[in-house]
TIVO-2410 file (N, C-alpha, C; in nm, 3 decimals):
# residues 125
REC num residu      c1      c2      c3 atome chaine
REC   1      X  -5.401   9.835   1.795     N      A
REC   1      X  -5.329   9.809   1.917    CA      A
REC   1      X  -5.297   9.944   1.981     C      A
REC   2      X  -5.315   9.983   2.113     N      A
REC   2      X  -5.273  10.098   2.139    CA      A
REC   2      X  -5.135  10.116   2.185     C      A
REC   3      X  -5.117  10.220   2.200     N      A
REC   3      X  -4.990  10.296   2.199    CA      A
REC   3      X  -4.963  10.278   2.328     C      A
REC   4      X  -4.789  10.220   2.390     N      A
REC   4      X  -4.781  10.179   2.533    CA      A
REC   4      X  -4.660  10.292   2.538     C      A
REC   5      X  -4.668  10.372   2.624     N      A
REC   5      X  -4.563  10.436   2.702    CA      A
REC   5      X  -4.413  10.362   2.723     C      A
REC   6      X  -4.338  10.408   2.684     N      A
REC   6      X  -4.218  10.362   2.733    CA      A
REC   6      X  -4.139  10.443   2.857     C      A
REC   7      X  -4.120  10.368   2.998     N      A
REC   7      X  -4.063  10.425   3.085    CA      A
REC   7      X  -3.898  10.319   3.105     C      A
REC   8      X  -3.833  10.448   3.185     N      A
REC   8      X  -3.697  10.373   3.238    CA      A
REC   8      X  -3.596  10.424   3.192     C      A
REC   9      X  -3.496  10.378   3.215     N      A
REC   9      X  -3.369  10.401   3.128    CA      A
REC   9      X  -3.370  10.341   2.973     C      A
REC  10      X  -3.265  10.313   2.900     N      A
REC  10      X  -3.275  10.313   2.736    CA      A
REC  10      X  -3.252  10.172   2.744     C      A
REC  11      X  -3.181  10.073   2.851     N      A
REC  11      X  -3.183   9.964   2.866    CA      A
REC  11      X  -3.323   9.889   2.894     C      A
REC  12      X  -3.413   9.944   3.018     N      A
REC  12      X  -3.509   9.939   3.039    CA      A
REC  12      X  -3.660   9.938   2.933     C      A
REC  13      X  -3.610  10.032   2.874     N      A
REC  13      X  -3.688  10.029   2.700    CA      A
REC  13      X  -3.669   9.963   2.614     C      A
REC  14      X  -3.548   9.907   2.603     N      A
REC  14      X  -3.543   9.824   2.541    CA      A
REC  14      X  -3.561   9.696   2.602     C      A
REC  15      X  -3.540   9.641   2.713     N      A
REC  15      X  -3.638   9.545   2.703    CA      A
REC  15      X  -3.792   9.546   2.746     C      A
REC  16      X  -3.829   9.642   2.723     N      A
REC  16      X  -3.993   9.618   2.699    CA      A
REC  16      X  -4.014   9.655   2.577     C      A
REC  17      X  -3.955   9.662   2.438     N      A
REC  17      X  -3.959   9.646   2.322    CA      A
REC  17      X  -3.918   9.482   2.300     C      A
REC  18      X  -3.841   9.447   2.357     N      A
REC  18      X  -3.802   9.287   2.355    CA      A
REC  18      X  -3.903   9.251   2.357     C      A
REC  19      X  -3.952   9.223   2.518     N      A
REC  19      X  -4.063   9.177   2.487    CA      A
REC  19      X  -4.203   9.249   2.399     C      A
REC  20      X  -4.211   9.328   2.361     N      A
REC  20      X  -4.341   9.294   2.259    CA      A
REC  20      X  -4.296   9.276   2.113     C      A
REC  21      X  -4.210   9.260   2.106     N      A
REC  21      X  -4.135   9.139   2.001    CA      A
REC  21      X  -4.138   9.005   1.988     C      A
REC  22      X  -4.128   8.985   2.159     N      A
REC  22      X  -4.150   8.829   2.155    CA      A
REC  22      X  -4.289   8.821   2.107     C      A
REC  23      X  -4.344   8.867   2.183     N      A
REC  23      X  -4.522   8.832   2.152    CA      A
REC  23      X  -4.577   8.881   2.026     C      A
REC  24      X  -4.484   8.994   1.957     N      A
REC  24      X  -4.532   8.972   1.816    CA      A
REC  24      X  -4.482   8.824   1.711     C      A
REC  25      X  -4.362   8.812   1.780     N      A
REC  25      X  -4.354   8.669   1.699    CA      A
REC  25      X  -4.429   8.547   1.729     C      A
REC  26      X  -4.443   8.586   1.900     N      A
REC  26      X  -4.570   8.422   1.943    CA      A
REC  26      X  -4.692   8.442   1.817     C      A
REC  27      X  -4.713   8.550   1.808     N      A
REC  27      X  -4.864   8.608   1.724    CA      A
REC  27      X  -4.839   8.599   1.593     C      A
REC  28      X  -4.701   8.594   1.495     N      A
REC  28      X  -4.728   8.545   1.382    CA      A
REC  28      X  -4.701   8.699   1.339     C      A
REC  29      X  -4.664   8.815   1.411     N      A
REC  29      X  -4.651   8.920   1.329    CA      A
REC  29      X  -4.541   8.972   1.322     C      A
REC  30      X  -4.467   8.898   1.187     N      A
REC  30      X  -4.280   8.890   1.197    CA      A
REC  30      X  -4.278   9.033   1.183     C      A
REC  31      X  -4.314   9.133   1.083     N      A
REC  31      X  -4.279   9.255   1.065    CA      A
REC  31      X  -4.257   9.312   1.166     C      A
REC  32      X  -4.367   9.293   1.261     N      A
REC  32      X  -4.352   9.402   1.342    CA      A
REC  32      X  -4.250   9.348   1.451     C      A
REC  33      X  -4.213   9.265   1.455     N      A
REC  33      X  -4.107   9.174   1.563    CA      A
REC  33      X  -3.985   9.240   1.498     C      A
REC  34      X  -3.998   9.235   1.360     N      A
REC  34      X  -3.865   9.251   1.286    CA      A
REC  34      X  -3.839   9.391   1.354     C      A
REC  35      X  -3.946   9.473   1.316     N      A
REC  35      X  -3.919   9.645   1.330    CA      A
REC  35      X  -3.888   9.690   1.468     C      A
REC  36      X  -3.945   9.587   1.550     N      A
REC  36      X  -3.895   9.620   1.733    CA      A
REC  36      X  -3.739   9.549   1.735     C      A
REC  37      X  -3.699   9.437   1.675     N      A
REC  37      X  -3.627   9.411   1.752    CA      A
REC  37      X  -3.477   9.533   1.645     C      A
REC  38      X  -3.510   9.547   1.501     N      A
REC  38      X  -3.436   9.656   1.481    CA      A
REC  38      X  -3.388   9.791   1.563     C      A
REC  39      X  -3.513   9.805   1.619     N      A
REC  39      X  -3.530   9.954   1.683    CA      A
REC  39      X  -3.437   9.884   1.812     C      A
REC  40      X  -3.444   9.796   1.845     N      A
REC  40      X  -3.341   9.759   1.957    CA      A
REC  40      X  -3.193   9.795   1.934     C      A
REC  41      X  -3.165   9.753   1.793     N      A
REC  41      X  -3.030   9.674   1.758    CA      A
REC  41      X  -2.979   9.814   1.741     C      A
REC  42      X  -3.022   9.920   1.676     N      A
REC  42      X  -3.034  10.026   1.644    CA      A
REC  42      X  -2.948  10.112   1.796     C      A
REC  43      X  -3.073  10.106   1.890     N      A
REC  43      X  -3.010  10.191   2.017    CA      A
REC  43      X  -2.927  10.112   2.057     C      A
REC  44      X  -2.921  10.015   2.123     N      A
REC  44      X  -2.857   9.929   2.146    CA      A
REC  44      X  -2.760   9.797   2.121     C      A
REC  45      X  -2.672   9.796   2.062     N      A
REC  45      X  -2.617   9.689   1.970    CA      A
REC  45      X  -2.574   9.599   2.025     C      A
REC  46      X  -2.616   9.423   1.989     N      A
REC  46      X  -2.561   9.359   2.071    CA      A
REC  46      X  -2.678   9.313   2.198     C      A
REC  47      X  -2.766   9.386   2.220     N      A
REC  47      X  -2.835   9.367   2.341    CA      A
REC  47      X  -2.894   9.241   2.381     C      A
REC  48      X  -2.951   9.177   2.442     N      A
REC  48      X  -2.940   9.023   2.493    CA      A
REC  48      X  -2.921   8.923   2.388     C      A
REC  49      X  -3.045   8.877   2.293     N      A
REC  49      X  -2.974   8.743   2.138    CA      A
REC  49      X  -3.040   8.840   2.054     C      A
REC  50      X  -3.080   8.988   2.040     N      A
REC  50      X  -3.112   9.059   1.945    CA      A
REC  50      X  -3.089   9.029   1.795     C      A
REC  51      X  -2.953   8.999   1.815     N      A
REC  51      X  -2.916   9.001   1.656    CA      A
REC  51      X  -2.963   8.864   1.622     C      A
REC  52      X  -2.970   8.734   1.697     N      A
REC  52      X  -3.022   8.661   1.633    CA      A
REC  52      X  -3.212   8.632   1.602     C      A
REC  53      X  -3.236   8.729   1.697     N      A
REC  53      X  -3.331   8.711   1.744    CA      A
REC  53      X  -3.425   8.801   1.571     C      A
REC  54      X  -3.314   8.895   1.558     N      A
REC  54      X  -3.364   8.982   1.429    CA      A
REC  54      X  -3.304   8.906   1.285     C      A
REC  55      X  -3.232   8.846   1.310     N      A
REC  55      X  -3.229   8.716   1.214    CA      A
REC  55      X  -3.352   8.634   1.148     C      A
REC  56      X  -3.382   8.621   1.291     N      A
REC  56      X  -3.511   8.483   1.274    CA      A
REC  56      X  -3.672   8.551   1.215     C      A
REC  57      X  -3.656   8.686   1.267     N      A
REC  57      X  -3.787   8.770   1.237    CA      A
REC  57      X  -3.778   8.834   1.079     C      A
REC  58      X  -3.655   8.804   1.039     N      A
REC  58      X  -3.595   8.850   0.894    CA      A
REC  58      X  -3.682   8.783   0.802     C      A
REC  59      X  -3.622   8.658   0.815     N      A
REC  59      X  -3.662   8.475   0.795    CA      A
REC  59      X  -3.797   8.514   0.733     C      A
REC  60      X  -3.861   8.525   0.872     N      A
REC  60      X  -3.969   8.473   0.866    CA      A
REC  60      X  -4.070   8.532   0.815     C      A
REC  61      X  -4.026   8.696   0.813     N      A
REC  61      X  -4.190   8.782   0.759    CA      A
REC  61      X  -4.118   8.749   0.574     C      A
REC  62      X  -4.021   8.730   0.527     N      A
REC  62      X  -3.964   8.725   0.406    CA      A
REC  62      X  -4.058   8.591   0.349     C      A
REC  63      X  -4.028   8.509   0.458     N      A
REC  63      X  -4.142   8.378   0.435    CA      A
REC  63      X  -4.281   8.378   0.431     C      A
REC  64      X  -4.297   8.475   0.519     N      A
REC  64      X  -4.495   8.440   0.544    CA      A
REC  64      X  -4.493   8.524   0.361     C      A
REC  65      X  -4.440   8.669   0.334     N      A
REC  65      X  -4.456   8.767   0.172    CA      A
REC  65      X  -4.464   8.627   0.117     C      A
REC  66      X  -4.331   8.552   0.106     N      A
REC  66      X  -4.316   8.440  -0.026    CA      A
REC  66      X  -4.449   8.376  -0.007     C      A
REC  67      X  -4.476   8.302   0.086     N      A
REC  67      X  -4.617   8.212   0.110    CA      A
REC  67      X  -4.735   8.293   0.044     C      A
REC  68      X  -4.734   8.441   0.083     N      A
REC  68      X  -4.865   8.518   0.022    CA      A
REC  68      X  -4.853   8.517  -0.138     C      A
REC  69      X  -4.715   8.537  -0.169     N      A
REC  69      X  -4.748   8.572  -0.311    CA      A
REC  69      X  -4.720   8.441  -0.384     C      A
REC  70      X  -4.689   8.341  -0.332     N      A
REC  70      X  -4.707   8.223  -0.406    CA      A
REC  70      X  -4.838   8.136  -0.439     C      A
REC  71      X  -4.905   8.192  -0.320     N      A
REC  71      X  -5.073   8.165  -0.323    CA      A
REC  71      X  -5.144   8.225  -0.426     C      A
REC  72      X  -5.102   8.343  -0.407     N      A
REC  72      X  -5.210   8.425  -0.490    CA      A
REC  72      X  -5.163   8.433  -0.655     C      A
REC  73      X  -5.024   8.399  -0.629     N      A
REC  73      X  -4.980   8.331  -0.815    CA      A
REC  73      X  -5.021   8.228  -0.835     C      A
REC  74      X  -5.056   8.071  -0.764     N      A
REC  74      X  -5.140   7.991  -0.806    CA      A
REC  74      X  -5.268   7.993  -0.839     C      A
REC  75      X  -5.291   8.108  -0.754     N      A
REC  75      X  -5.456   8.098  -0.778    CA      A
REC  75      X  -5.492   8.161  -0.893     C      A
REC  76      X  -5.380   8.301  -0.915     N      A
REC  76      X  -5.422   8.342  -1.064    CA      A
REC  76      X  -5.386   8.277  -1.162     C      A
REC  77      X  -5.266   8.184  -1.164     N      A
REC  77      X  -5.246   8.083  -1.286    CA      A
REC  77      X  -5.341   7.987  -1.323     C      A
REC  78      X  -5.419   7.955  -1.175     N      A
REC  78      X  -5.539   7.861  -1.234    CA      A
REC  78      X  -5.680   7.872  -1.293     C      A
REC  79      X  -5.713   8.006  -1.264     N      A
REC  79      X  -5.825   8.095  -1.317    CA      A
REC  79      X  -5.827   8.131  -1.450     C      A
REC  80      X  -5.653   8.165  -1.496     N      A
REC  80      X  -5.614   8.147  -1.575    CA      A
REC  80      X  -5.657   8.075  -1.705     C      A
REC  81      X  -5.580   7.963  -1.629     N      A
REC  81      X  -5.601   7.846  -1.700    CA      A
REC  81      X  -5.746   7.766  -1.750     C      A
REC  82      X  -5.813   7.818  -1.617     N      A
REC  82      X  -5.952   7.761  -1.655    CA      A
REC  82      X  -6.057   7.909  -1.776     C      A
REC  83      X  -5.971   8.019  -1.747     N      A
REC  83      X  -6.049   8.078  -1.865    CA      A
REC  83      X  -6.034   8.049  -1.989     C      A
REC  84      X  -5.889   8.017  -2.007     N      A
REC  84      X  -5.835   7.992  -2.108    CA      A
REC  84      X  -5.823   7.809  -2.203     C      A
REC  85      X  -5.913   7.779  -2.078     N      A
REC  85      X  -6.021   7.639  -2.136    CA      A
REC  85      X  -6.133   7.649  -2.192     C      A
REC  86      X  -6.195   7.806  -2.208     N      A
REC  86      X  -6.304   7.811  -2.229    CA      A
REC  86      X  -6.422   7.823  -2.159     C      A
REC  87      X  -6.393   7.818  -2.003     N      A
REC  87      X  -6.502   7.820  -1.925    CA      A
REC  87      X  -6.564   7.927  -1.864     C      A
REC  88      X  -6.711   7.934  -1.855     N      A
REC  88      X  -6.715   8.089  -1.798    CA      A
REC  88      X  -6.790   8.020  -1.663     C      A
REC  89      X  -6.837   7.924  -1.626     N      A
REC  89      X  -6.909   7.901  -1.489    CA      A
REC  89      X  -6.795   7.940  -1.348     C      A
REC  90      X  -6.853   8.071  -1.276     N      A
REC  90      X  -6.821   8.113  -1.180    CA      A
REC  90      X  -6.790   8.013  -1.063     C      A
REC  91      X  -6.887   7.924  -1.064     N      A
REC  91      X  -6.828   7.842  -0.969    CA      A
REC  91      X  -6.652   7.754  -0.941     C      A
REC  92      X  -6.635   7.706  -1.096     N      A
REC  92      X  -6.540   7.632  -1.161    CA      A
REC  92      X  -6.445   7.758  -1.120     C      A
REC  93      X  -6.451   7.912  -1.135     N      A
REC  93      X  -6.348   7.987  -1.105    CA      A
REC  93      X  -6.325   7.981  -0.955     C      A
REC  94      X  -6.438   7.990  -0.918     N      A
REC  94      X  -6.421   7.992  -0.740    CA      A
REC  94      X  -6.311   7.880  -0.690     C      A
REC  95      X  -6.346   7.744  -0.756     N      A
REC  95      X  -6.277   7.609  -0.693    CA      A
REC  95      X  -6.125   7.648  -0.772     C      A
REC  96      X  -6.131   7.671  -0.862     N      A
REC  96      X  -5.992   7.701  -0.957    CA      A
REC  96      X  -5.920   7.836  -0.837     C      A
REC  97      X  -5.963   7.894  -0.789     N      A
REC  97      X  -5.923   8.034  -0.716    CA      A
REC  97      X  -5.861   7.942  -0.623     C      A
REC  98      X  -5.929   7.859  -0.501     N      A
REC  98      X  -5.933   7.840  -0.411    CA      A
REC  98      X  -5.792   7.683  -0.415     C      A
REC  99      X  -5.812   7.568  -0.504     N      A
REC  99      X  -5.705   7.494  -0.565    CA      A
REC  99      X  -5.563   7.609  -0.560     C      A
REC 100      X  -5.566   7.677  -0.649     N      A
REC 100      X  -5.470   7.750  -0.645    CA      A
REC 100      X  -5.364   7.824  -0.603     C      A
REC 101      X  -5.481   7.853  -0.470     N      A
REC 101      X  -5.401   7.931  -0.336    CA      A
REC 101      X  -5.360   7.806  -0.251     C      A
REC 102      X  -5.408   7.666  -0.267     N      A
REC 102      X  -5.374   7.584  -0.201    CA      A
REC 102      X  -5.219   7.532  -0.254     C      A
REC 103      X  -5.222   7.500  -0.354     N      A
REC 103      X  -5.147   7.460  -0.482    CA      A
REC 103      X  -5.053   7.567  -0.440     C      A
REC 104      X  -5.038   7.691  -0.467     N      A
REC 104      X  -4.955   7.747  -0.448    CA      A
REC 104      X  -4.873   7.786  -0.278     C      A
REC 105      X  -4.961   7.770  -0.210     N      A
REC 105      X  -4.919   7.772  -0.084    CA      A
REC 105      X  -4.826   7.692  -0.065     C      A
REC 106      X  -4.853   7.579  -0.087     N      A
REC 106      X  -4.779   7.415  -0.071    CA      A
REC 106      X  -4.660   7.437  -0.155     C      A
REC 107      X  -4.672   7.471  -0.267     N      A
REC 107      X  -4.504   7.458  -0.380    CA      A
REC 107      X  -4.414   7.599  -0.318     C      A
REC 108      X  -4.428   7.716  -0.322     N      A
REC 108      X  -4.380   7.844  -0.205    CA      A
REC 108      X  -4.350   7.723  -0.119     C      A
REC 109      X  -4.389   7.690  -0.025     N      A
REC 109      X  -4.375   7.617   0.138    CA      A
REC 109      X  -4.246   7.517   0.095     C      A
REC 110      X  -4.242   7.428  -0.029     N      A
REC 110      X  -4.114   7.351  -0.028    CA      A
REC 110      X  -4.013   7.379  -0.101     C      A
REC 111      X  -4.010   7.529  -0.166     N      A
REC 111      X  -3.944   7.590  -0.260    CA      A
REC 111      X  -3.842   7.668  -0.158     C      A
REC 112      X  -3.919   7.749  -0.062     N      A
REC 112      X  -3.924   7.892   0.031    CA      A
REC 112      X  -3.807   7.844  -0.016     C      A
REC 113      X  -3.703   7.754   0.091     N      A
REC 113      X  -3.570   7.797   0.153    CA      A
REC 113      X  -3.462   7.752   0.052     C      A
REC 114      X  -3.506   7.694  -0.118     N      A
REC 114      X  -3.407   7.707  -0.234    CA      A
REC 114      X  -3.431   7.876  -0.279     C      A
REC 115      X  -3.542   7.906  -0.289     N      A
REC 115      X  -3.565   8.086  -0.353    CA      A
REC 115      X  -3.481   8.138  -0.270     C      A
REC 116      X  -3.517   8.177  -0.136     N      A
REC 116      X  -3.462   8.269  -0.048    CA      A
REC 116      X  -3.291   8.228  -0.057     C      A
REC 117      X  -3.174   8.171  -0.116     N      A
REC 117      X  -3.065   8.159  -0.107    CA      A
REC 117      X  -2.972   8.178   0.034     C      A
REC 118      X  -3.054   8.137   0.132     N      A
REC 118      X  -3.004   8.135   0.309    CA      A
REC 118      X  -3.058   8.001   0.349     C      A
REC 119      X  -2.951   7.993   0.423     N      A
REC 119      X  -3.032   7.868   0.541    CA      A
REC 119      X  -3.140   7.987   0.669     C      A
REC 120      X  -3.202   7.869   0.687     N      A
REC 120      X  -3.306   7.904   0.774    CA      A
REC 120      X  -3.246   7.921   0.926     C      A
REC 121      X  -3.250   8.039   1.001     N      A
REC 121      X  -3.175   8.110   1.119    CA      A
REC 121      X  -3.184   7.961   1.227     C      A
REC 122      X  -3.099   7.978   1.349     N      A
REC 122      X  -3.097   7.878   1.412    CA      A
REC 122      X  -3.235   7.910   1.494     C      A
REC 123      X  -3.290   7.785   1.560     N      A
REC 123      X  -3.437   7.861   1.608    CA      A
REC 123      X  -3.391   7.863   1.761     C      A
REC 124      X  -3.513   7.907   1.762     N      A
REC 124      X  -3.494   7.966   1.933    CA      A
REC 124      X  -3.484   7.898   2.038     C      A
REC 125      X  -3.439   7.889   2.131     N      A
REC 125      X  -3.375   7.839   2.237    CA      A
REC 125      X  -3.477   7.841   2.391     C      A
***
């Protein structure tokens, strides 16, 4: 992504960090939503629903990590498991890989919000 100039006053900058916050969250890329709308909260405290707004981007990249690594722990528990059946056909690992990340995606997904010990931020408005 390239690098955008920031012009204006510090108010002015900050909301054109707002918005490419918003649109990193339309896009699914909480981190970086998280890290703009920090850099907001940071200069500016308080600035339009920032703080909730860095709430929700908290949430959520914490959620997409849990979702990744719950996948990729199913999938290695089931590869696992199928080595430890005795099997060496690559294919059987492939479907065991692929079960797994499914399997695990899904149990992460109805677990997320008992692990994470928070309720889930109010959503957006």
């Amino acid at each position: 992504m390239p690098v955008k100039r920031l012009d204006g006053t510090v108010e002015e900058q900050a909301a054109q960090i707002y918005d490419l916050a918003a649109e990193a969250m339309q896009e699914g890329r909480y981190t970086a939503a998280y890290r703009y709308y920090l850099e907001i909260e940071r200069a500016l405290p308080g600035f339009r629903d920032v703080p909730q707004r860095l709430a929700q981007a908290n949430y959520a990249r914490r959620e997409q990590r849990s979702l990744l690594m719950g996948s990729l722990a199913g999938a290695i528990v089931l590869i696992v498991l199928a080595r430890l059946l005795g099997n060496n056909n690559e294919l059987v690992f492939l479907g065991a890989a692929v079960l797994g990340l499914v399997v695990g995606f899904v149990v992460t997904l109805a677990l997320y919000p008992r692990l994470a010990r928070r309720p889930k931020p109010p959503a957006e408005t």
